[in-house]
C-alpha positions as CSV (number, residue, x, y, z in Angstrom):
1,X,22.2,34.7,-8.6
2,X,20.0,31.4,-8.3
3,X,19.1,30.3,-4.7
4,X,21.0,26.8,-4.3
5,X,17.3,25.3,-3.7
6,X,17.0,26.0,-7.5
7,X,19.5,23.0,-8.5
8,X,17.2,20.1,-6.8
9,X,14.6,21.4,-9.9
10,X,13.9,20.5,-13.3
11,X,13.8,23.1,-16.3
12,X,10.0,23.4,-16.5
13,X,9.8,23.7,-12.6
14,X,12.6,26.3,-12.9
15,X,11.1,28.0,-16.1
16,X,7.9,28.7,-13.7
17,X,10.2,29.7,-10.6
18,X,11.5,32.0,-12.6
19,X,8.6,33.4,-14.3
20,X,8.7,37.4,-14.4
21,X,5.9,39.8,-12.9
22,X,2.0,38.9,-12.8
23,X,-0.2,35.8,-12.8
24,X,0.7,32.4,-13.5
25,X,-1.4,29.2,-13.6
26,X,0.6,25.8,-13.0
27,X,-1.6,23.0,-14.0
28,X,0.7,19.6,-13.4
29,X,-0.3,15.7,-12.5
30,X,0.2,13.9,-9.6
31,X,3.7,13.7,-8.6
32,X,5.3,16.0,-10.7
33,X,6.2,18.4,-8.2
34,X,4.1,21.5,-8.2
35,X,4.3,21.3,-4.3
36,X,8.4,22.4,-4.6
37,X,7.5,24.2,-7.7
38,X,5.1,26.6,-6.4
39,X,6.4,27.1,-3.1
40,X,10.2,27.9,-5.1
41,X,7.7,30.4,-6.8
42,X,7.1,32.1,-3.5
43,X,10.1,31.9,-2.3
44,X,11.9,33.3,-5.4
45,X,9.1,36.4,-5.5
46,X,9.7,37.1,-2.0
47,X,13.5,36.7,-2.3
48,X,13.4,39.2,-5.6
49,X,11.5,41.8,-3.1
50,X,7.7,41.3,-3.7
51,X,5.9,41.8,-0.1
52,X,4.5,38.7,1.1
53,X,1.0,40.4,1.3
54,X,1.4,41.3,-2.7
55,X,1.1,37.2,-3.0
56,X,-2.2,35.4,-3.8
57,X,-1.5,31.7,-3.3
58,X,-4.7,29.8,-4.6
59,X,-5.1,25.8,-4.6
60,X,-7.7,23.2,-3.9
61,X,-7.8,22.3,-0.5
62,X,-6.2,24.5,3.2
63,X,-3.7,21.7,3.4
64,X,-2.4,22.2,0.2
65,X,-2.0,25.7,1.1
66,X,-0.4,25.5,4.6
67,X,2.3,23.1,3.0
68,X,2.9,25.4,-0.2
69,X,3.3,28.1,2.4
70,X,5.4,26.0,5.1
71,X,7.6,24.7,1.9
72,X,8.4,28.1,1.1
73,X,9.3,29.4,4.3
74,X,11.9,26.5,4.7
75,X,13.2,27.5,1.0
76,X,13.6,31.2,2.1
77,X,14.9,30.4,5.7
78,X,12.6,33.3,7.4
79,X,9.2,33.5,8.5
80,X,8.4,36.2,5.7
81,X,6.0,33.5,3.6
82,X,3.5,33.8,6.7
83,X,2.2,37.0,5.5
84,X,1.2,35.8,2.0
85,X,-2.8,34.6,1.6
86,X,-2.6,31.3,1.0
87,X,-6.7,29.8,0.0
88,X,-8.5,27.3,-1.5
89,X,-10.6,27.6,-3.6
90,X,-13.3,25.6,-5.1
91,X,-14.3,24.3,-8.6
92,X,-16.0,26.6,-10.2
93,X,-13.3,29.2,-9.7
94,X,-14.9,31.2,-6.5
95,X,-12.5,32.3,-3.5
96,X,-12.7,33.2,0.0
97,X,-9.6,35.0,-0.1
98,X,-8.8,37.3,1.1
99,X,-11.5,37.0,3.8
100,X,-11.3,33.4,4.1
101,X,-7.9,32.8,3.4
102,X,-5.4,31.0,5.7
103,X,-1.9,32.6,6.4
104,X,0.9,30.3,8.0
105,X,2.5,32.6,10.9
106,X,6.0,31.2,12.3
């Protein structure tokens, strides 16, 4: 059964949501709402039973990854998102995470 945050997105955002096990890159323009989409993404894995530390969230900037992360413990209404490594990363494709990843903690 949906979560009832699902109804305030679009197919596409749903259709990624939604997406079954393993990677998934969402590449969207400004304003479209990949903020909601990929926290919903979280949310939904976590709320389908994937561990929080099973979840590599990767984005541009540590901002972008403390809201993704602070979205998506709001969507699932418990602190669970604080143990998945959210990170930037930079543009040619290199990561701190884990190491220098940032995890939200409520």
């Amino acid at each position: 059964m949906p979560s009832p945050w699902m109804e305030q997105l679009n197919e596409s955002q749903r259709e990624v949501v939604a997406h079954g096990q393993g990677p998934l890159i969402v590449v969207a323009g400004a304003g479209t709402g990949k903020t909601l989409t990929i926290a919903g993404r979280v949310a939904h894995l976590i709320e389908g039973g994937v561990a929080p530390e099973r979840i590599l969230l990767l984005t541009f900037t540590r901002r972008a990854a403390r809201e993704m992360l602070s979205r998506a413990a709001r969507l699932t209404q418990r602190p669970t998102p604080g143990n998945v490594w959210g990170s930037p990363t930079d543009s040619s494709g290199r990561t701190g995470a884990p190491s220098g990843s940032s995890r939200t903690s409520r």
